[in-house]
C-alpha positions in Angstrom: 99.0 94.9 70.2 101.4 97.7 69.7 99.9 99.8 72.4 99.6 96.6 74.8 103.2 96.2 74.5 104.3 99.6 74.9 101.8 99.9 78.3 103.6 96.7 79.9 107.4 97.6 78.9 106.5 100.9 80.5 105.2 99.9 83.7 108.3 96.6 84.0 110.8 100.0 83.5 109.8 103.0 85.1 108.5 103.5 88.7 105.5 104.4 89.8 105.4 108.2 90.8 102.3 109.7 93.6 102.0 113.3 93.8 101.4 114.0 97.1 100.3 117.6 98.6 101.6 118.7 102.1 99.3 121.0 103.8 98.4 122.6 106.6 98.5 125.8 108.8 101.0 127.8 109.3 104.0 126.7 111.5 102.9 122.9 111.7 105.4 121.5 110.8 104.9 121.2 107.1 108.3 122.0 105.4 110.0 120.4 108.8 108.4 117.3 107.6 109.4 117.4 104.2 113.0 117.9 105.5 112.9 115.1 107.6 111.8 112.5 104.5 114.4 114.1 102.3 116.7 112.1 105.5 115.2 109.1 106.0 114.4 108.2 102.1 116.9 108.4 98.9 116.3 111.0 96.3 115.7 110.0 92.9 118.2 112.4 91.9 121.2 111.3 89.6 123.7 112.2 92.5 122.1 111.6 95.5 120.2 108.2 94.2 122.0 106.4 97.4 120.3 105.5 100.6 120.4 108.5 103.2 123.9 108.6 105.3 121.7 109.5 108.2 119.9 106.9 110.2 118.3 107.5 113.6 120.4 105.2 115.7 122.4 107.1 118.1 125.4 105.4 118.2 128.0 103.4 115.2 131.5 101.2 116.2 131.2 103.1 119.5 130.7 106.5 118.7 128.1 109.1 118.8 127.0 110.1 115.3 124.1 112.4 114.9 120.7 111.2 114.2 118.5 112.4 111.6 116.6 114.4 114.5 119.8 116.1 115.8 120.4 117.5 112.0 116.8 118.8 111.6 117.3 120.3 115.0 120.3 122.1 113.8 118.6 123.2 110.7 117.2 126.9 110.2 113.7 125.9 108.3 111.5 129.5 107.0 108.2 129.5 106.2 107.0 128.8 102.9 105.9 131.4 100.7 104.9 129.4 97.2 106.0 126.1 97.1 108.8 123.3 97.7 109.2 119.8 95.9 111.1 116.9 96.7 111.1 113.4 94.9 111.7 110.5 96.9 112.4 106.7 96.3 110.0 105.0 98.9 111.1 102.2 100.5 109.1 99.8 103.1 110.1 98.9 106.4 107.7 96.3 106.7 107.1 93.0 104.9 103.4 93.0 103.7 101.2 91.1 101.0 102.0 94.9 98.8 105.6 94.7 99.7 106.6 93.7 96.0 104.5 97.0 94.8 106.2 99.0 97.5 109.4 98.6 95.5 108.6 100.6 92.6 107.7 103.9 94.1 108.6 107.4 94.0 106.6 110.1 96.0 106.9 113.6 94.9 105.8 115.8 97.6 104.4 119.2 97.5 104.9 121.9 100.2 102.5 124.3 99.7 102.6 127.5 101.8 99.7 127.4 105.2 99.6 131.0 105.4 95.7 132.0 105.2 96.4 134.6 102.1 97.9 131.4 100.4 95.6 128.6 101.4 93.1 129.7 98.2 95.8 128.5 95.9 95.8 125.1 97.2 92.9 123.5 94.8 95.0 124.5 92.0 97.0 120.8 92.6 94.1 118.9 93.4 93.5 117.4 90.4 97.1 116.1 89.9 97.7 115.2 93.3 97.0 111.3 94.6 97.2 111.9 97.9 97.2 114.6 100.6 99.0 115.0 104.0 97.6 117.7 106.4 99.6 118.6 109.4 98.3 119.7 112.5 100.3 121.6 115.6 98.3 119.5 118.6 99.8 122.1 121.1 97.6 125.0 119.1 94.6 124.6 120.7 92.9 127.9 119.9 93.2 126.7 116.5 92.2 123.4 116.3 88.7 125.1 114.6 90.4 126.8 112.2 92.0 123.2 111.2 88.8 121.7 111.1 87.5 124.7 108.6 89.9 124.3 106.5 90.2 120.4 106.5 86.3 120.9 105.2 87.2 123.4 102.5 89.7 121.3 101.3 86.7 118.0 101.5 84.1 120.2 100.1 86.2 121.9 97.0 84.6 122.2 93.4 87.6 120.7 92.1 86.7 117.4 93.6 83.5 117.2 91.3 83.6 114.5 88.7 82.5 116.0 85.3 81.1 112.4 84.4 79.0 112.1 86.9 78.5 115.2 89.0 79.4 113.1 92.3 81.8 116.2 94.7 83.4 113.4 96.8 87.3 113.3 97.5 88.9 110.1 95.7 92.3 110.3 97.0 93.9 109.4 100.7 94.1 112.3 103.2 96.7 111.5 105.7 96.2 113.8 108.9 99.3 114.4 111.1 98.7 115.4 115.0 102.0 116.8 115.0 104.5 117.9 118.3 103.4 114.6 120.0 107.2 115.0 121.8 105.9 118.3 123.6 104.5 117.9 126.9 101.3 121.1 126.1 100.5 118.6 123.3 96.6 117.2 123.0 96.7 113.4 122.6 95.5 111.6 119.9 92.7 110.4 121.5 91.3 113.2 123.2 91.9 115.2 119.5 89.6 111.9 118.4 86.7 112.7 120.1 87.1 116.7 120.6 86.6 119.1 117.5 87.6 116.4 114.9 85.2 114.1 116.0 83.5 115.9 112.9 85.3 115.1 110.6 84.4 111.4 110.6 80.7 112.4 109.4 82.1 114.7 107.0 84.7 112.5 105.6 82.6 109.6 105.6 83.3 108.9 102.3 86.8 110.0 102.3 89.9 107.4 102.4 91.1 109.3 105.4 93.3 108.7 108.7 94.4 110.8 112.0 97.8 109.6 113.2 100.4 110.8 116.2 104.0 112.0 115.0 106.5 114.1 116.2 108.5 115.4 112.9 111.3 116.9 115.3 111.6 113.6 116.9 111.1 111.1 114.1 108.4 109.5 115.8 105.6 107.9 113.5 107.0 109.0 110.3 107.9 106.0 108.4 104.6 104.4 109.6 102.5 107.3 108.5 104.1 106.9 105.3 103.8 103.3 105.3 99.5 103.9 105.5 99.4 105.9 102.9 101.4 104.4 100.2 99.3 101.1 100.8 96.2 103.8 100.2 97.6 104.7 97.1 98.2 101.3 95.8 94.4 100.6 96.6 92.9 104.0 94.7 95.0 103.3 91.1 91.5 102.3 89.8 90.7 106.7 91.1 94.0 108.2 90.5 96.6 106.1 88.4 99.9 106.9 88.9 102.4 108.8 86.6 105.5 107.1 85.2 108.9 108.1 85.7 
């Protein structure tokens, strides 16, 4: 009775916290994107627990005030060697049947670096992680096979295998990104649909798994993108349950 208690007080008075991986190659976009959420979504930091100052309307009373887009524009963002984090407190910007869920959420993310000497330290996080986010640059054509390779790795991984039942399949979300959607070089969603990744539907059959359009620079699609894969998470708690914060 004790323990029933104790589960149920805990899960009325903490939020629910997803660890979710950001990968990628390099110079998709990956720690852009991070950037970006840090904007539009609070941090669950004691001093910065407040709604972001920043929104991406252009104009307030009258006067020009920057968008969230101008200030990552103005930002100088490195690649990532190792790793970045960032807790957020997600909010939903839509009214759904899982809105009341939506409003106990925290997301940690997980920048992990895309160089290729740093890529084999990824499955080190894949068995704490609920959910994965790989960006892809759609204006880097002559790579698109080398996203596809390593979007399999990542599918195929030992660290996928349940020791229960032997089954290799992955049992969280993967949300991919078709990034630079703003830049006129950039392949469409569609056309990326039924070129190389066309593959990756076989391959990820089983796989919770979605290709969306977003431009990080731009703020275009990324509330939305999130929006998918939080309702993804809130369906796989019966795979992945959440950690409480």
């Amino acid at each position: 009775m004790f323990h029933l208690a104790s589960s149920l007080y805990t899960q009325y008075t903490k939020r629910e916290q997803y660890n979710i991986l950001i990968l990628g190659l390099d110079n998709a976009g990956k720690t852009t994107f991070l950037e970006h959420i840090k904007l539009l979504y609070p941090s669950t930091t004691a001093n910065d627990s407040k709604k972001p100052k920043h929104s991406n309307q252009e104009a307030q009373d009258g006067e020009a005030i920057r968008t969230t887009s101008d200030i990552i524009k103005s930002k100088r963002i490195l690649p990532t060697v190792g790793q970045n984090t960032t807790t957020i407190k997600f909010e939903s910007s839509i009214e759904t049947h899982l809105s009341s869920q939506f409003k106990n959420i925290n997301l940690k993310f997980w920048d992990l670096g895309g160089q290729k000497s740093l890529r084999n330290m990824w499955s080190r996080y894949f068995k704490q992680c609920h959910g994965i986010i790989f960006i892809i640059d759609s204006t880097d054509t002559e790579r698109f096979q080398e996203c596809y390779d390593t979007l399999i790795d990542i599918a195929h991984d030992e660290s996928w295998i349940d020791e229960n039942n032997g089954d290799a399949t992955v049992n969280v979300p993967i949300l991919m990104l078709a990034n630079k959607q703003d830049l006129p070089q950039a392949v469409d969603l569609v056309s990326l649909k039924t070129g190389v990744f066309i593959k990756l539907v076989s391959e990820l059959e089983a796989t919770d798994s979605k290709l969306l359009s977003v431009s990080v620079l731009e703020n275009q699609g990324l509330k939305e993108s999130l929006e998918w894969l939080v309702t993804r998470l809130i369906y796989n708690k019966t795979n992945r349950m959440p950690e409480y914060k």
